[in-house]
C-alpha positions as CSV (number, residue, x, y, z in Angstrom):
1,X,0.0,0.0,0.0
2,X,1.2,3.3,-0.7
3,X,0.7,5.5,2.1
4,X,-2.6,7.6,0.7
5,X,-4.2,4.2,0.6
6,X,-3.9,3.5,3.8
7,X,-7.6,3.9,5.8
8,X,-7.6,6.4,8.6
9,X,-9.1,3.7,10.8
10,X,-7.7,0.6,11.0
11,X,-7.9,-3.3,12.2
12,X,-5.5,-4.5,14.1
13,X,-3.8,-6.4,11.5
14,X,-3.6,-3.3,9.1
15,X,-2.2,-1.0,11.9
16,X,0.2,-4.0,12.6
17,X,1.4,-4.1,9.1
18,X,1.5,0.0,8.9
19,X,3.8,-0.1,11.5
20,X,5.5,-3.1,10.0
21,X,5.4,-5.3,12.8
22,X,3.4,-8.6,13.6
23,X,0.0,-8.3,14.8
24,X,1.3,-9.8,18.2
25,X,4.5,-7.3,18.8
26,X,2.0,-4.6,17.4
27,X,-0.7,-5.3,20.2
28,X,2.7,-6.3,22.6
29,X,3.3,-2.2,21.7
30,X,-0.3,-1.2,22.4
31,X,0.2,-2.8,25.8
32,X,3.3,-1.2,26.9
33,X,1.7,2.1,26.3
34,X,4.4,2.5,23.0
35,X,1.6,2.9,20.4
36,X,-2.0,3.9,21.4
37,X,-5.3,2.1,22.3
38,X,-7.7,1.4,19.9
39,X,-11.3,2.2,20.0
40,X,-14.4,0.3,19.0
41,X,-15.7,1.3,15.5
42,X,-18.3,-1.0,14.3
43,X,-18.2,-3.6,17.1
44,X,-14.6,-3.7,16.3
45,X,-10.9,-2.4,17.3
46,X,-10.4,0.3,15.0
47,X,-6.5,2.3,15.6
48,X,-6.2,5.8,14.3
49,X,-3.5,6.5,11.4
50,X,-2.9,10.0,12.9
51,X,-2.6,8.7,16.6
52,X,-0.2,6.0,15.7
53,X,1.6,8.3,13.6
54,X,2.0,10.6,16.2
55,X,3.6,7.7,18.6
56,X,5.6,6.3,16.2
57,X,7.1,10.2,15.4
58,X,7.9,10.3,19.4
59,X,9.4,7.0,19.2
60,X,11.3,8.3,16.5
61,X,12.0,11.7,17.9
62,X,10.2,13.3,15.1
63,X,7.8,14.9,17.1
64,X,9.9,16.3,19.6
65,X,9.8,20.1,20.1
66,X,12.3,22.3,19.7
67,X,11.9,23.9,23.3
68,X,15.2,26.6,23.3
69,X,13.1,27.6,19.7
70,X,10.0,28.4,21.7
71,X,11.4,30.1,24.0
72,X,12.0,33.5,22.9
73,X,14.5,35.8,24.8
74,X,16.8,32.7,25.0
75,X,18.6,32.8,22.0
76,X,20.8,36.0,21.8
């Protein structure tokens, strides 16, 4: 799948191969707190492609702020 294919809500065993891992590590993840809980969508388990983006960026680092940017007076 090329990412604009991929559904905004997923099953488990989509969200497990977005985040190229098997279905068990992937919910192994979920449980640790690493990537986010699901939430029933149709009498099913449904992830988010934005919430597991945005834990797989802080895993990553991608989505860690810049705080000496924000703060303005602190740069000379």
């Amino acid at each position: 799948m090329n990412p604009p294919d991929w559904p905004r809500a997923m099953k488990r065993a989509t969200a497990a191969r977005y985040c190229d891992l098997a279905p068990a590590k992937f919910i192994a993840e979920v449980t640790a707190g690493r990537l986010p809980l699901p939430v029933e969508l149709g009498g099913e388990d449904h992830w988010d492609r934005n919430a597991l983006d945005d834990s797989l960026g802080r895993l990553f680092g991608s989505a860690v702020p810049d705080w000496e940017r924000e703060q303005p007076g602190l740069r000379g």
